[in-house]
Structure formats: C-alpha cells, structure tokens
N, C-alpha and C positions, 0 to 999 in steps of 0.2 A: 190735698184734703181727703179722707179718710172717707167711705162708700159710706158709715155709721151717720157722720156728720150731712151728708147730703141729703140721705132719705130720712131724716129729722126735718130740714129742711124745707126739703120737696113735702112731706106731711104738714106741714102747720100752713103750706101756701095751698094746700087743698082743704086743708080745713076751713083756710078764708073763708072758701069762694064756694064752699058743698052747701045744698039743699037737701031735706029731706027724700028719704027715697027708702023702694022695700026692696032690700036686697033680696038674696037669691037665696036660697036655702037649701042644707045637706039634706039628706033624708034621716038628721036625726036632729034635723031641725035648727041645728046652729048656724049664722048667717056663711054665706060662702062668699071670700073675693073673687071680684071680676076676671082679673088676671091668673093666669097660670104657666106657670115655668114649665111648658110643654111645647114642642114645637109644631106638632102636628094641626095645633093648632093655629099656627099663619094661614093667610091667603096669597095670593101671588095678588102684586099689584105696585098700585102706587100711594103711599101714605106721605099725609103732611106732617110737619114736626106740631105738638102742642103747646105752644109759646107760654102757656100759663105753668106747664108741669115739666119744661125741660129747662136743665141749669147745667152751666160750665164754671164750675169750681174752679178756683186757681190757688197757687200756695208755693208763695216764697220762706227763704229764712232770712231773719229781721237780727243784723247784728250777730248773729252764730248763739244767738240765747234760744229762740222759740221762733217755730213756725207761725207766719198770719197768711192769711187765706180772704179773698174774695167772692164775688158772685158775677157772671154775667148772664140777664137772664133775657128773658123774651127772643127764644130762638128761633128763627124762621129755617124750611129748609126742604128736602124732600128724600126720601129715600124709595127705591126701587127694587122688588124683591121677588125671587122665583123660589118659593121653598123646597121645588125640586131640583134646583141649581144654583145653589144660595154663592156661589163664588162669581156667580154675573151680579151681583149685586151693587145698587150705586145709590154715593150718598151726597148730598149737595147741602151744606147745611151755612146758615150766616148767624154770625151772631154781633148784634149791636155796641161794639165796644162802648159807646156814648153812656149806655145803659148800664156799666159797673157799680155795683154796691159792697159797702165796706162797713164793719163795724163804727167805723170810726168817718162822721163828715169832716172832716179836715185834710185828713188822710185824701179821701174820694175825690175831694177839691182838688186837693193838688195832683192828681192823674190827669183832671179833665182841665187844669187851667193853662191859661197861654207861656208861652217864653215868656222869661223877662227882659225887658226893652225891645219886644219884637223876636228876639232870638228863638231857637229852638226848645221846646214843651222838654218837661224833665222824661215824662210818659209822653200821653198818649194825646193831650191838648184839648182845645174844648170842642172842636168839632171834628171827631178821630171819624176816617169811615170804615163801615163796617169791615172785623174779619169775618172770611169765608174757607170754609174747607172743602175740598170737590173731592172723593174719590178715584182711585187710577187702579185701584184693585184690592181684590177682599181673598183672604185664605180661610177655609174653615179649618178649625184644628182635628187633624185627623181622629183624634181619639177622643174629643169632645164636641159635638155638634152645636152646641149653645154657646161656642165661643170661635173669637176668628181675630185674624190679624185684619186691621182696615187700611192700607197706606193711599196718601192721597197730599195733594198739593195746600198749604196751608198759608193765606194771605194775611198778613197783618203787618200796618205799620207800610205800606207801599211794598212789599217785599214779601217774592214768597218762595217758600220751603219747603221739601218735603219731609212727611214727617208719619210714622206711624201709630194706630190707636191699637191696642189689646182692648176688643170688647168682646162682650158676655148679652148674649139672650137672657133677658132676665121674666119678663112673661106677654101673653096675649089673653084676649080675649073681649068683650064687648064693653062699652062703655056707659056704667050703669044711666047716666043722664041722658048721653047725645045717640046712644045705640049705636057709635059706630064704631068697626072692630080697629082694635088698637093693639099694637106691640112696643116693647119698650126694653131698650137698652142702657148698657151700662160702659162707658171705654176709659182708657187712661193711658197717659203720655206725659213725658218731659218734653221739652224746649229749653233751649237756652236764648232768654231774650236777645243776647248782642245780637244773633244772625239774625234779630229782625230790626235792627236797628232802636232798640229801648236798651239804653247804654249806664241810665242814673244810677248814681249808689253805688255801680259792683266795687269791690263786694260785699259790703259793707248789706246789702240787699242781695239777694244772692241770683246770679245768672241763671243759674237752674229752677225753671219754675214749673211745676207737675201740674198738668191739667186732670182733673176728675170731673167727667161726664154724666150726666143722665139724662135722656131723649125719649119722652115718648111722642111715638106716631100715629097717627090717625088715618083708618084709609080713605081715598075719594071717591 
C-alpha cells in the first residue's frame, strides 16, 4: 500500500473522532499543525502506540491483475527513545490480527473463518492470536537522520521471523486535545507469508505481501 493511500486513511479515522479546538497560529496568522518533521524536537522517553491513529497496511497481488490491500488496525505497543542515541532505541508493538478490515465482508470472512470440517483456516481463523514485532536493533542512516533501518523478530501465525522495517521520522510535537507530546512514524517491509505458515492461494494470491506502517506515539 502506497504512504498516499494510508495517510488518506489515517485522515478520515481522525476526522471521525476530532472535536473542535483552536489551533495554534503562525505569526501571520494561518492555523499551524501540531506535528513537525524536526527531530529536535523528541524527548527521550517512553511513548505508547495510539491505537486510534496507527494502521498496518498490507498488500498482496490478486491473480497477477491488481493489487488489494487491507487494514490492521488498533495497534498496541511501546517504543523507547533517546534522541541523543536514537540507535538504543526499542520498539515492542502488537497488532490484533482478529481486527483486519477489508473492502470487501466476504473477503474478511473468510481470513477469520474456521477450517472446513475441522481442518486447517485457509488464513488466519476466527480466533488468530495477536502478531507482535520486538525490536533487536535500529540503525540510523548515516546521511539522514529521520530515517533508520528497525530489524526485529516478527510473530505471526505461531512462528516467528526476522525481518526488517525501513522507517522514516515523519514528525513530533504536542497533541492538540490530550497535550501529550507525540511522534510518529512511517516503516515498510515485505514478508513472504509461507515462512509464516499462511500457505492459501499462492500463487494465484501472491506470497509476497508488503507491509506499510504508520505509528503514532504518545509519551507517558
């Protein structure tokens, strides 16, 4: 899934749920967002994930015609961060496979429905437990500080993998509602589902499925 299509997305599930409020203003008076793609502006700490404004996109190819794309969303999780040593950094994040949403309810059925006659779910079944990603090490790119390699062990499906995310600082700053300072991220990675054991379809459904991330955090 394309970063265009998520923060579409991630917008209209903020729109839900926004209250009025005065934002902040330039000194020439135009409103100012919250966020800003500065780094100077983190804190060192501990932030929680915001389960209402972070989504884990996912995106197979369907028959070799057109990519389709899902949603898993309500992601719990924590990250750890020293801005003056952003390479100690650690990220613990879960996300609800139960919780996947799909254009299509037939479709989403059949991820979350049982075996037939007992046997093995084509996906993911009706009661999948959650994946979880842990962190084992973050590189920042030398020559861009707003971005970093994240590799870390990745559970889904009883099985787990490692596997690495290419993210991006995308901004910080306070939270016009809750006032608490927030940063938020952007990552993305391929998998191939067989090494986690979701074997239906290939290839007819394609083995390579790209995950696109967006996380904001909250600090405590």
């Amino acid at each position: 899934m394309n970063r265009t299509a998520l923060s579409a997305v991630a917008a209209l599930a903020f729109a839900a749920g926004a209250t009025a409020f005065a934002p902040a203003l330039t000194a020439q008076g135009a409103p100012q967002v919250p966020g800003v793609k500065d780094p100077s502006r983190m804190t060192a700490g501990t932030y929680a994930a915001d389960p209402n404004h972070s989504l884990i996109g996912w995106e197979v190819s369907h028959f070799g015609f057109n990519d389709y794309f899902g949603i898993f969303g309500d992601v719990a999780g924590t990250l750890t961060i020293d801005p003056a040593n952003p390479n100690t950094a650690k990220v613990d994040v879960t996300i609800p496979v139960a919780n996947v949403t799909t254009a299509s309810k037939a479709l989403t059925d059949h991820l979350l429905r049982a075996g037939k006659d007992g046997g093995k779910p084509d996906f993911f079944g009706p009661a999948p437990a959650a994946a979880r990603f842990v962190s084992t090490a973050v590189k920042v790119d030398a020559k861009d500080a707003t971005k970093a390699a994240i590799t870390g062990d990745l559970t889904l499906n009883g099985v787990t993998k490692p596997i690495t995310f290419e993210a991006e600082f995308t901004g910080a700053g306070n939270n016009p509602f809750n006032k608490k300072a927030t940063i938020g991220f952007e990552a993305e990675t391929s998998i191939k589902r067989s090494d986690l054991g979701v074997n239906y379809g290939i290839p007819f459904v394609s083995d390579e499925v790209e995950l696109d991330i967006s996380v904001a955090f909250e600090k405590q």
